[in-house]
DRENROFI-417128 format. One record per residue: residue number from 1; residue in one letter; x, y, z of N, C-alpha, C in turn. Coordinates in steps of 0.05 Angstrom, whole numbers, plus 32768, in hexadecimal, padded with zeros to 4 digits. Layout:
BEGIN
   num   residu   n_px   n_py   n_pz   ca_px   ca_py   ca_pz   c_px   c_py   c_pz
   NUM        A      X      Y      Z       X       Y       Z      X      Y      Z
...
END
This chain:
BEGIN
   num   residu   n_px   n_py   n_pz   ca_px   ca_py   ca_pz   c_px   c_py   c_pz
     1        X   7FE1   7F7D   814C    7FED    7F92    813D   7FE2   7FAD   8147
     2        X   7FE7   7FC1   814D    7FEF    7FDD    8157   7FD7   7FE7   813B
     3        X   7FCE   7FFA   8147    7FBA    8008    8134   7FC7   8020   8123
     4        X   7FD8   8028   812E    7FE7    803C    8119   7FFE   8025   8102
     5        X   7FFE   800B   810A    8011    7FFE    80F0   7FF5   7FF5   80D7
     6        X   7FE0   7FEC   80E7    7FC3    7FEB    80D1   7FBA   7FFF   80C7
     7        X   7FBF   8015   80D0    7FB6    8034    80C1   7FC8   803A   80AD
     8        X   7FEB   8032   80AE    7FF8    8031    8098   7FF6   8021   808A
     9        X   7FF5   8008   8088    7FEF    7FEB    8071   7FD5   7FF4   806C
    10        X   7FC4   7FFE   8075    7FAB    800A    8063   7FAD   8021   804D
    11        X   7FB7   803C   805D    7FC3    804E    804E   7FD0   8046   8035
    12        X   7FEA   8039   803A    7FF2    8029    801A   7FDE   8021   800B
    13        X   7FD3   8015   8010    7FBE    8003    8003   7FAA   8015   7FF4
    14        X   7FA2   802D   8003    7F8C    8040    7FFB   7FA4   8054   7FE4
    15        X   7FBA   8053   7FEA    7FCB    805C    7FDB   7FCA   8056   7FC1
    16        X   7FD0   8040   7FC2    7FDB    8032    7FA3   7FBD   8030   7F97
    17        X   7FA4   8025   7FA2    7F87    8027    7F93   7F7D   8042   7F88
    18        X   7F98   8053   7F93    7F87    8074    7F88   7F9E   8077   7F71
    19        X   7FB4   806E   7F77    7FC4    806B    7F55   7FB5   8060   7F43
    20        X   7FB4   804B   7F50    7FAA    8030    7F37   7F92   8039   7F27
    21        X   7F7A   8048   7F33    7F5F    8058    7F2B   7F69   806C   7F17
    22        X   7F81   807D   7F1B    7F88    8098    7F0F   7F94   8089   7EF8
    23        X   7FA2   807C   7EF7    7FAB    8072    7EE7   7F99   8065   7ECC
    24        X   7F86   8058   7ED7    7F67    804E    7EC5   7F67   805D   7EB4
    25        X   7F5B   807C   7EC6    7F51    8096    7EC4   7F68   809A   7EA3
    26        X   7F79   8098   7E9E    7F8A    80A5    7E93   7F8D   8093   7E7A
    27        X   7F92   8073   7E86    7F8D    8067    7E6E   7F73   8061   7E60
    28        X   7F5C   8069   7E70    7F3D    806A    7E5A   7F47   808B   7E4F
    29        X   7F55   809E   7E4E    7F5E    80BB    7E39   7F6B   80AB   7E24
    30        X   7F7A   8096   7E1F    7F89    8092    7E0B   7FA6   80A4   7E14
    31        X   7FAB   80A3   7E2F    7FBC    80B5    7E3C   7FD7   80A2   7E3F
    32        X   7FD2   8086   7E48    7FE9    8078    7E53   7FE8   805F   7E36
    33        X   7FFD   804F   7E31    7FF5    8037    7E1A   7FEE   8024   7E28
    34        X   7FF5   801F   7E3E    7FEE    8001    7E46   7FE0   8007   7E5C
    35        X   7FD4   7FEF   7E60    7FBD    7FEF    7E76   7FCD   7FEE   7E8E
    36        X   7FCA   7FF9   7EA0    7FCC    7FFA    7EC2   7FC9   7FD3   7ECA
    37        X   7FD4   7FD2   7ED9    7FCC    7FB1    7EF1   7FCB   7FC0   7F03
    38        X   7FB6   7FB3   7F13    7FBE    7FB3    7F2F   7FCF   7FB1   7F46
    39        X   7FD5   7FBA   7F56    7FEE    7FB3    7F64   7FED   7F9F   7F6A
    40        X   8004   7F91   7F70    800E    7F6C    7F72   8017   7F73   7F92
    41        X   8003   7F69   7FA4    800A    7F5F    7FBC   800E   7F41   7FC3
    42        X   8027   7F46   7FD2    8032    7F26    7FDA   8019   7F12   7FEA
    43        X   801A   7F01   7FE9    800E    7EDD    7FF3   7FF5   7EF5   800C
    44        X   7FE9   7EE9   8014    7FD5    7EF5    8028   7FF0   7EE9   8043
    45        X   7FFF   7EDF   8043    800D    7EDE    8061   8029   7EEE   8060
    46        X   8028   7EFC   8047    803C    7F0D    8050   8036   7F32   8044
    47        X   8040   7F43   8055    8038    7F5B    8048   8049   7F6D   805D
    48        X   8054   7F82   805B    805C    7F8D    8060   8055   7FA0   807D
    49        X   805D   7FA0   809B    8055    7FAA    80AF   8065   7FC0   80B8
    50        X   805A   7FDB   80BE    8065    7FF8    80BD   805D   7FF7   80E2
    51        X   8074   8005   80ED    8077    8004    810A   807E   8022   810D
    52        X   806F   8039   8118    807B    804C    8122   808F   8048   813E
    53        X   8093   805E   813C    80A2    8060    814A   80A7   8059   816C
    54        X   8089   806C   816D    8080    805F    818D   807A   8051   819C
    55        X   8072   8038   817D    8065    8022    818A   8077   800D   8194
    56        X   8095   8012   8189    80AB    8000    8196   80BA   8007   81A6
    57        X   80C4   7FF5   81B2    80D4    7FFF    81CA   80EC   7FE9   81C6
    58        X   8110   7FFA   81C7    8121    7FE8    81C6   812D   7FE3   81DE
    59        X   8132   7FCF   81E4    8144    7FC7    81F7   815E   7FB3   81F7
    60        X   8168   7FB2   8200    8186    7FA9    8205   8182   7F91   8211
    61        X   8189   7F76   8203    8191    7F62    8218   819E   7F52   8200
END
């Protein structure tokens, strides 16, 4: 796997753990009613892979 598609599936990841924290943040105010979950990532063999642009190349056959 290409190091700029692991820098994005990380990014997400670091994404949604900084919701999920703010979110806490808001329901320990008595701000939100229900508690936050954690995000639900699929089976450990499947997850989602981000390909820029440069790293593929199309061809014709």
């Amino acid at each position: 796997m290409y190091s700029s598609s692991t820098q994005q599936i990380c990014n997400g990841v670091v994404e949604s753990l900084r919701s999920f924290k703010q979110l806490l943040k808001l329901f320990g105010k008595d701000e939100l009613v229900n508690k936050p979950k954690a995000a639900n990532y699929p089976k450990p063999c499947l997850f989602t892979v981000y390909y820029s642009r440069k790293s593929l190349k199309l061809t014709d056959k």
